[in-house]
ZADO-58385 format. One record per residue (C-alpha): x, y, z. Coordinates in pm, whole numbers, plus 50000, padded with zeros to 5 digits. Each point is the difference from the previous one (the first is absolute). Example, Ala and Ser with C-alpha at 12.3 -4.5 7.8 and 13.67 -1.06 7.14 Angstrom:
<rs>
+-------+-------+-------+
:     X :     Y :     Z :
+-------+-------+-------+
: 51230 : 49550 : 50780 :
: 50137 : 50344 : 49934 :
+-------+-------+-------+
</rs>
This chain:
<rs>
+-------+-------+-------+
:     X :     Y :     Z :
+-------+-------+-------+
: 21797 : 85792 : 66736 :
: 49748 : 49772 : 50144 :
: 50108 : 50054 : 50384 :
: 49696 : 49861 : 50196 :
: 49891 : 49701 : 49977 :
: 49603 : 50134 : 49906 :
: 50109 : 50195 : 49730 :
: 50234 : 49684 : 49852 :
: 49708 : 49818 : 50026 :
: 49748 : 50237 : 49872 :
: 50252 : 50008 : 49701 :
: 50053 : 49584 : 49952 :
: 49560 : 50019 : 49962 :
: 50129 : 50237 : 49685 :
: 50218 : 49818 : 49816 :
: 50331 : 50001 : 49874 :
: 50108 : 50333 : 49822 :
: 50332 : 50205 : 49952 :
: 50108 : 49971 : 50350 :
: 49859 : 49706 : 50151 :
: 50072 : 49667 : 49919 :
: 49839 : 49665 : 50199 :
: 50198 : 49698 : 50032 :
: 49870 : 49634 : 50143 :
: 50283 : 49826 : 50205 :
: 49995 : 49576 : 49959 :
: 50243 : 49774 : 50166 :
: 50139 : 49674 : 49891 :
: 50114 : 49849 : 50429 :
: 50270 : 50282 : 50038 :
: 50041 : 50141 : 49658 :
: 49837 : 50321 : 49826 :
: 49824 : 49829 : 49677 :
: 49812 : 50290 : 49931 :
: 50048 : 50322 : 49864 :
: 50288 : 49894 : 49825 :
: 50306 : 50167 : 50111 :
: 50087 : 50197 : 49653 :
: 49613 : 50106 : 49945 :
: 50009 : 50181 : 50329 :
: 50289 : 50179 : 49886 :
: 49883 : 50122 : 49709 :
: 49752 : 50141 : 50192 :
: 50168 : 50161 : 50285 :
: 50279 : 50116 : 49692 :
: 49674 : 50146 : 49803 :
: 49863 : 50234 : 50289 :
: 50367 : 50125 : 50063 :
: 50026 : 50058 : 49665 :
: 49708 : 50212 : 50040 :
: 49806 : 50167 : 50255 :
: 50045 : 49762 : 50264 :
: 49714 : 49749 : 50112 :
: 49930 : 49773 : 50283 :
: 49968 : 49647 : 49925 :
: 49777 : 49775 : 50269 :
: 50124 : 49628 : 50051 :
: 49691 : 49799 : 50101 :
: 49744 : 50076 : 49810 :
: 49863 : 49821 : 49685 :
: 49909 : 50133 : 49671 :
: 49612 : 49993 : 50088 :
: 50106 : 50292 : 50279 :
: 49964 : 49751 : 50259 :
: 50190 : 49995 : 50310 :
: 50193 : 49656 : 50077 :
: 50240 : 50108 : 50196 :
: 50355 : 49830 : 50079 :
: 50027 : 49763 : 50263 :
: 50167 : 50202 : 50286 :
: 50311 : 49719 : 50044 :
: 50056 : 50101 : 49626 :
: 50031 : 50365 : 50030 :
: 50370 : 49962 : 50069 :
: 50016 : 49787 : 49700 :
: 49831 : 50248 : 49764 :
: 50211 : 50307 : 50141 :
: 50314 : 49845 : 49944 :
: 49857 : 49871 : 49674 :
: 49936 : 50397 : 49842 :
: 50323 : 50153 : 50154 :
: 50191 : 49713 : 49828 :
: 49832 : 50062 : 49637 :
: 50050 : 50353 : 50051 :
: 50369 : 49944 : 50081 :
: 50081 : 49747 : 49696 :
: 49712 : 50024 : 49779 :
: 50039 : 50384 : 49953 :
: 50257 : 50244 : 49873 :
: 50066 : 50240 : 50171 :
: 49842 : 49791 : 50315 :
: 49703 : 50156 : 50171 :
: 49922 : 50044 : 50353 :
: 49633 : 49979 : 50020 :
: 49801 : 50067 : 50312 :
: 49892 : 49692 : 50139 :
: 49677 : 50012 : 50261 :
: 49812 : 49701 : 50161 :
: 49667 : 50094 : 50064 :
: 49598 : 49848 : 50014 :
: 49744 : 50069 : 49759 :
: 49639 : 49848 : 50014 :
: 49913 : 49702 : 49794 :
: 49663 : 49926 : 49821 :
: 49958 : 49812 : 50331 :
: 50038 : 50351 : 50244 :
: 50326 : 49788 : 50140 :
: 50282 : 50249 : 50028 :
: 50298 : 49796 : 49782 :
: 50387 : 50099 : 49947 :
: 50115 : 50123 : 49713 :
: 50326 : 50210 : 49891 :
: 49933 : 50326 : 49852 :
: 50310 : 50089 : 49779 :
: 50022 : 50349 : 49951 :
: 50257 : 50103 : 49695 :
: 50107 : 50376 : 49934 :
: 50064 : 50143 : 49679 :
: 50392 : 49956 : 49980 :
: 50285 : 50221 : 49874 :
: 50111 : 49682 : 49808 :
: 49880 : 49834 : 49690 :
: 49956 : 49674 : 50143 :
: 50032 : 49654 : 49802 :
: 49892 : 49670 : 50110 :
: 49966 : 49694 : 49849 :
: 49747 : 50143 : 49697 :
: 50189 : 50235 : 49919 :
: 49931 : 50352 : 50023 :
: 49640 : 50087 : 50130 :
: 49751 : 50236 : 50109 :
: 49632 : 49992 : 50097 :
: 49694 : 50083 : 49755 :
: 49724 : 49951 : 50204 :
: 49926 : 49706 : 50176 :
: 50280 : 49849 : 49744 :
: 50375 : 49986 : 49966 :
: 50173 : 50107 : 49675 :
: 50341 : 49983 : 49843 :
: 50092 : 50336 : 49935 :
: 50105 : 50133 : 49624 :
: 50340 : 50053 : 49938 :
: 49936 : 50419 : 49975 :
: 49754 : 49977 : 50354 :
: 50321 : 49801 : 50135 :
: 50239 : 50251 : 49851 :
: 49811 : 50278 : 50185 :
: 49962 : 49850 : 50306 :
: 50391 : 49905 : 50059 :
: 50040 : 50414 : 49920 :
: 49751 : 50109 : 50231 :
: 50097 : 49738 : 50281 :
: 50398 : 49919 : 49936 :
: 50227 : 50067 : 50286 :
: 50240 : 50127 : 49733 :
: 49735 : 50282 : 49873 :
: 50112 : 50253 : 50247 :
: 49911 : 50332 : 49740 :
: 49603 : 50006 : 49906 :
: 49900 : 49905 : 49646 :
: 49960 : 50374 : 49992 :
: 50352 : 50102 : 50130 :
: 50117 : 49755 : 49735 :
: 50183 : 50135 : 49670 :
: 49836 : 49924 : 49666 :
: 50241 : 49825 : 49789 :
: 50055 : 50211 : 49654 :
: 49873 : 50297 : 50148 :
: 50255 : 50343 : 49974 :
: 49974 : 50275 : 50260 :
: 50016 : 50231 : 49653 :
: 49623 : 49816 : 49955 :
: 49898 : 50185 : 50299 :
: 49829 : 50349 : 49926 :
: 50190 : 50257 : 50232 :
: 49723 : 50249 : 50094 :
: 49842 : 49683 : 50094 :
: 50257 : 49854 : 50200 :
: 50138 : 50395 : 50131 :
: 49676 : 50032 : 50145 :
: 50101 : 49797 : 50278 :
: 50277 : 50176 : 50100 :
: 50070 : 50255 : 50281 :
: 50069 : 50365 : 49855 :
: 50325 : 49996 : 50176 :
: 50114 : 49666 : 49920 :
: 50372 : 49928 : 49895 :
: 49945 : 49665 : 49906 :
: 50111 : 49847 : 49672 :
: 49700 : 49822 : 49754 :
: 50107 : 49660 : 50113 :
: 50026 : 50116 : 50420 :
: 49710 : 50108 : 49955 :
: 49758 : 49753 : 49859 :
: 50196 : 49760 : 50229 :
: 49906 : 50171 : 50278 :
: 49641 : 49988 : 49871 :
: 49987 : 49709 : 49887 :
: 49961 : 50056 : 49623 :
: 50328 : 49847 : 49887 :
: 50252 : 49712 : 50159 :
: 50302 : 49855 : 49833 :
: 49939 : 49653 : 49822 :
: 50172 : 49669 : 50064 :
: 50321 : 50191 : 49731 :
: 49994 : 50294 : 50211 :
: 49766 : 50192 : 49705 :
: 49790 : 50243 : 50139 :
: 49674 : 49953 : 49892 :
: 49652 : 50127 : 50091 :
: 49787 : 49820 : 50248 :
: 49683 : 49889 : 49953 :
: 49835 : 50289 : 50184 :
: 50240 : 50209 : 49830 :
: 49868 : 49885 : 49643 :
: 49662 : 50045 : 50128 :
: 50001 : 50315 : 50174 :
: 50292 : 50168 : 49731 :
: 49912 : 49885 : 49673 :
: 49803 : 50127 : 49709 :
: 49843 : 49653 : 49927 :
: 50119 : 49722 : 50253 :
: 49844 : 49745 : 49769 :
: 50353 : 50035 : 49821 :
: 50120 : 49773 : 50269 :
: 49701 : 49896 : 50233 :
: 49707 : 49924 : 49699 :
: 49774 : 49980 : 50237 :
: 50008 : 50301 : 50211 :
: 49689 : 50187 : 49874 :
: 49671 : 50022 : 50098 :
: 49716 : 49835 : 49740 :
: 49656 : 50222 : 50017 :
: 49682 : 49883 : 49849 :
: 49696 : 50167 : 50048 :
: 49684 : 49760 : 49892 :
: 49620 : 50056 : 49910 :
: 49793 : 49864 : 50241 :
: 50084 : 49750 : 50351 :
: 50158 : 49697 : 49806 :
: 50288 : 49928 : 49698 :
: 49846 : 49844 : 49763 :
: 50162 : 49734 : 49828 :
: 49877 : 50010 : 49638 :
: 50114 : 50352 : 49828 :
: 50081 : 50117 : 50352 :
: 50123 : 50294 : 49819 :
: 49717 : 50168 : 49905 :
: 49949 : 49995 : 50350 :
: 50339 : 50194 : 50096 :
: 49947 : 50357 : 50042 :
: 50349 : 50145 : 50076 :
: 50289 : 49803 : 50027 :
: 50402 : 50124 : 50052 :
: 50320 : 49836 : 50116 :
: 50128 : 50237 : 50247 :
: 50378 : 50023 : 50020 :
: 50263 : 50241 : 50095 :
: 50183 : 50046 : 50359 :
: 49776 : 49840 : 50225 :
: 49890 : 50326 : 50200 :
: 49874 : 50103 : 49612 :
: 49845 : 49654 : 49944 :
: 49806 : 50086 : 50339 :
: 49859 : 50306 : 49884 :
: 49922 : 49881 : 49653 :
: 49789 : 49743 : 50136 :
: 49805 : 50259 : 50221 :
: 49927 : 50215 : 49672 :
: 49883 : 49660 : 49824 :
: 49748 : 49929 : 50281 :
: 49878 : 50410 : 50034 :
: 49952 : 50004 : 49636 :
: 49811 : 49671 : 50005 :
: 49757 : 50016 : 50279 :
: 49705 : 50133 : 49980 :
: 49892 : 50301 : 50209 :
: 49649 : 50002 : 50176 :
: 49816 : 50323 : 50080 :
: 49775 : 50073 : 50321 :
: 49790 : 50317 : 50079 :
: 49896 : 49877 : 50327 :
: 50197 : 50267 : 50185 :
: 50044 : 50235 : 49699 :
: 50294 : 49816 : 49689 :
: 50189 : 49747 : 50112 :
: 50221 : 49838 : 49779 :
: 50008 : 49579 : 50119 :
: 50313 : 49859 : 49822 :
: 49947 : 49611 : 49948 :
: 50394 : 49958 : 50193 :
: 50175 : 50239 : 50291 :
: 50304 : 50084 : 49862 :
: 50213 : 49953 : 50257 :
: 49886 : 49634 : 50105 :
: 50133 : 49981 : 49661 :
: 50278 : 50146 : 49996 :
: 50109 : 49829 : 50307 :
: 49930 : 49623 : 49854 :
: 50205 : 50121 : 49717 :
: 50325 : 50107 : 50158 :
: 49959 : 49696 : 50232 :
: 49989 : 49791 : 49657 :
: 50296 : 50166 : 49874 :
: 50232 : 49959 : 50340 :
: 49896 : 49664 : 50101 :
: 49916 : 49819 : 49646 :
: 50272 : 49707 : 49984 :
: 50245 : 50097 : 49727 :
: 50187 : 49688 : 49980 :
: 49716 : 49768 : 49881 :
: 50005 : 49999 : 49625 :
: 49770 : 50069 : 49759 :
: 49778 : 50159 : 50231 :
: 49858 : 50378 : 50004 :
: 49742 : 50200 : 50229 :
: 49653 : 50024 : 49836 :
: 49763 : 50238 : 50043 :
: 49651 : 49909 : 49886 :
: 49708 : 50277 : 50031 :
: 49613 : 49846 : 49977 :
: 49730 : 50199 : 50081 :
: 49946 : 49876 : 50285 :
: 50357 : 49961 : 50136 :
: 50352 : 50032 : 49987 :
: 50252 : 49698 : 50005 :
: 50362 : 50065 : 50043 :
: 50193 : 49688 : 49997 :
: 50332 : 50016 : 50147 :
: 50292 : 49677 : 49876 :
: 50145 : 49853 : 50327 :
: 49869 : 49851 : 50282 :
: 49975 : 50204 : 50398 :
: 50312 : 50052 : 50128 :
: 50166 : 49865 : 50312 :
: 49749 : 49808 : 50233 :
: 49707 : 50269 : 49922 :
: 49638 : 49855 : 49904 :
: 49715 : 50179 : 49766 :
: 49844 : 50047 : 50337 :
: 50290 : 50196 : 50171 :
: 50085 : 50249 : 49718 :
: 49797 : 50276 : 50124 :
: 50210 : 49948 : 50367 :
: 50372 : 49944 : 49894 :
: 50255 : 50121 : 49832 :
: 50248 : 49814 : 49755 :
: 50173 : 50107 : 49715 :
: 50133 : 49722 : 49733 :
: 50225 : 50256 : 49815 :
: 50147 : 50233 : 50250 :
: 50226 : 50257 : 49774 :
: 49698 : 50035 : 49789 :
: 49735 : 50084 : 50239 :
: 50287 : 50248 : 50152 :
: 50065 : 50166 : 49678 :
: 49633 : 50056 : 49957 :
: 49918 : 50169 : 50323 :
: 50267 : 50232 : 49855 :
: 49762 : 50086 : 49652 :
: 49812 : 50307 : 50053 :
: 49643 : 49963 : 49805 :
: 49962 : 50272 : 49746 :
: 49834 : 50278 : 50158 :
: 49714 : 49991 : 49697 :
: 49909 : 49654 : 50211 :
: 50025 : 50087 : 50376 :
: 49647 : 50083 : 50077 :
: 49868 : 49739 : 49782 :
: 50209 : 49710 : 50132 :
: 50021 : 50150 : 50390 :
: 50374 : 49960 : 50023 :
: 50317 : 50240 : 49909 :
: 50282 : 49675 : 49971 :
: 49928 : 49639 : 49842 :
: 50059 : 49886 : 50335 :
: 50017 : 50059 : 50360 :
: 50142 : 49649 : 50128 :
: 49702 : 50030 : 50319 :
: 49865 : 49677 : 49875 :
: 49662 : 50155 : 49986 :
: 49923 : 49947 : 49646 :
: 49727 : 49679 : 50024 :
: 49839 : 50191 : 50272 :
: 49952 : 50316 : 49762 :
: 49896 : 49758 : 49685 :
: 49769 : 49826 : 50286 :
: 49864 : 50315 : 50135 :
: 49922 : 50221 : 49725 :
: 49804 : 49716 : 49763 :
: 49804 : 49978 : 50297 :
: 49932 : 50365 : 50044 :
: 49880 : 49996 : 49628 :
: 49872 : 49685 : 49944 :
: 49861 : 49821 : 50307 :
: 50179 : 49741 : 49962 :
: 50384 : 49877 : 50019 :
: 50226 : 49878 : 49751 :
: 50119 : 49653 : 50016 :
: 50402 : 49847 : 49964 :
: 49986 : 49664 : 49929 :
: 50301 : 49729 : 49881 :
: 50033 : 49827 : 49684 :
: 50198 : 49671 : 50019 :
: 50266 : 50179 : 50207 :
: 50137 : 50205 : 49746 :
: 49768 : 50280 : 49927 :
: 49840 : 50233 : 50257 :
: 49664 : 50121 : 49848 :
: 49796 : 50323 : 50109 :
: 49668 : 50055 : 49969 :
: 49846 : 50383 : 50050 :
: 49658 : 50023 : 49965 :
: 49825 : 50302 : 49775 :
: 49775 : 50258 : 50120 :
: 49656 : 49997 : 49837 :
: 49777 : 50301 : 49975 :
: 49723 : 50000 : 50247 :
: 49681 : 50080 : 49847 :
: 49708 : 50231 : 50202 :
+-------+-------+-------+
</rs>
């Protein structure tokens, strides 16, 4: 993050933001008098806590470069690997560089460029537990804490969706919907065989109880146990909600539930029967649909397998304007992917259920329309198709942007009829 020294520089001219935080160095004879030792922790706790950041030692908050006296380099070094050794739990292990960056002056002047990864740990320091907003730290609430320590816990081996749902019976299951994942010639027994698939795991009293892909891929209604699991669909009048009587301005709306291979398809139908269809003559009738199907399709199933389950009270919304289509998705990119790299890599948050999926054949009434025979087919080519075919219809591309870290949002552009 940050490597050369022009692009750290070209950065420090922008300002502190989510990953980049500036840090003046002042001595009192052989002592460190400023930062203080515990606010630097925070920091260096807050981007580990997150994203990871780089923090630059020697430069002011007016984004100019002072620079450390190079007989106090030493001095600084030892300074961070101490704080991050006794002012942080679990202790971090930052890496440290020394190089020069310009002043206002054009005199190259050292500096140590700090650069943090996003840890494994939930890290405390002496502010307790916190994470970077912005160019800002923040103590996290007790449920973003909660989630955290179950996403990052060395003791979280199974993944929130290999984990059973407490209450839940495997007689809540519905068997064509669970049988439907097993080999004609399998000899297994009910609980063998959701084991094997993941759909069931014996809780801390050696129950056996449905997972949470198992409830979500097996049940009826997995709002039973998960009340969020369902996909809200509003379709609006016009570009913008309106805030007074916004629902005279609601044209369709549905909560789409069911196993979550149904909730994809339901969602589909919502969008088809609320777009609008433009017609051309230019090379004899051609129907112009507003959305391509399939770039739908796909941002839907990627909802649905990569949506985080475990953060609470959250649900996927789909919200159809006339001039777009915004799918927001609850959890925040997995692993060390970036909005920018989605279309290029491949991770999946909830492995058993994306697994399970590429197993669900579409219905064949939906093949052609959608392009695909099974919900999934694990490639990782999914953004590229969503990226792809709104630009085939539309011109332009759709957009994936983050909310606050916890909500993945995309944007896919409508069609519009183009007149002679």
């Amino acid at each position: 993050m940050f490597k050369s020294a022009a692009e750290l520089a070209d950065k420090i001219r922008l300002g502190e933001d989510t990953f980049l935080e500036l840090k003046e160095v002042r001595f009192a004879g052989q002592r460190i008098s400023a930062p203080h030792r515990s606010a630097l922790a925070d920091e260096l706790a807050a981007f580990a806590n997150g994203r990871g950041g780089v923090c630059v030692l020697g430069v002011d908050d007016a984004r100019q470069v002072i620079g450390i006296p190079v007989d106090h380099l030493d001095l600084v070094e030892d300074f961070v690997r101490e704080l991050c050794l006794d002012s942080i739990q679990p202790p971090l292990a930052p890496v440290i560089e020394r190089l020069t960056l310009p002043s206002a002056a054009s005199e190259q002047r050292p500096v140590l460029r700090v650069e943090v990864s996003s840890s494994l740990f939930v890290h405390r320091s002496p502010g307790g537990y916190l994470h970077r907003v912005g160019s800002a730290k923040r103590e996290m609430s007790p449920d973003y804490l909660a989630r955290l320590f179950q996403q990052r816990s060395q003791a979280r081996i199974i993944r929130f969706d290999e984990q059973p749902v407490p209450g839940a019976r495997l007689a809540g299951l519905r068997d064509d919907l669970w049988q439907r994942f097993a080999s004609p010639r399998s000899q297994d027994t009910q609980e063998v065989l959701l084991d094997k698939l993941a759909m069931a795991r014996k809780d801390a009293d050696g129950e056996w109880r449905p997972t949470v892909a198992g409830v979500l891929m097996a049940s009826a209604d997995p709002r039973v146990w998960l009340p969020n699991a369902f996909i809200q669909a509003v379709a609006y009048r016009g570009t913008e909600v309106r805030p007074d009587g916004h629902s005279l301005y609601q044209l369709d709306a549905q909560d789409i539930t069911g196993p979550l291979d149904a909730q994809v398809m339901g969602a589909c139908h919502f969008v088809r029967k609320n777009m609008r269809v433009f017609a051309t003559k230019a090379e004899g009738r051609r129907d112009i649909p507003q959305f391509d199907m399939t770039a739908v399709f796909e941002a839907l199933v990627n909802a649905v397998a990569h949506r985080d389950y475990s953060i609470h009270g959250a649900k996927i919304r789909l919200r159809l304007f006339a001039d777009r289509l915004e799918i927001y998705s609850p959890g925040a990119i997995p692993n060390t992917m970036t909005v920018e790299s989605l279309a290029y890599r491949q991770a999946a948050r909830n492995e058993a259920i994306t697994s399970l999926l590429a197993r669900c054949p579409v219905p064949d009434a939906d093949q052609r329309d959608v392009g695909r025979t099974a919900m999934m087919d694990k490639r990782g080519e999914g953004v590229q198709l969503i990226i792809s075919r709104t630009e085939q219809l539309t011109g332009q591309p759709p957009t994936f942007r983050l909310i606050d870290e916890s909500e993945l949002l995309l944007v896919i552009p409508a069609a519009v009829p183009v007149t002679p």
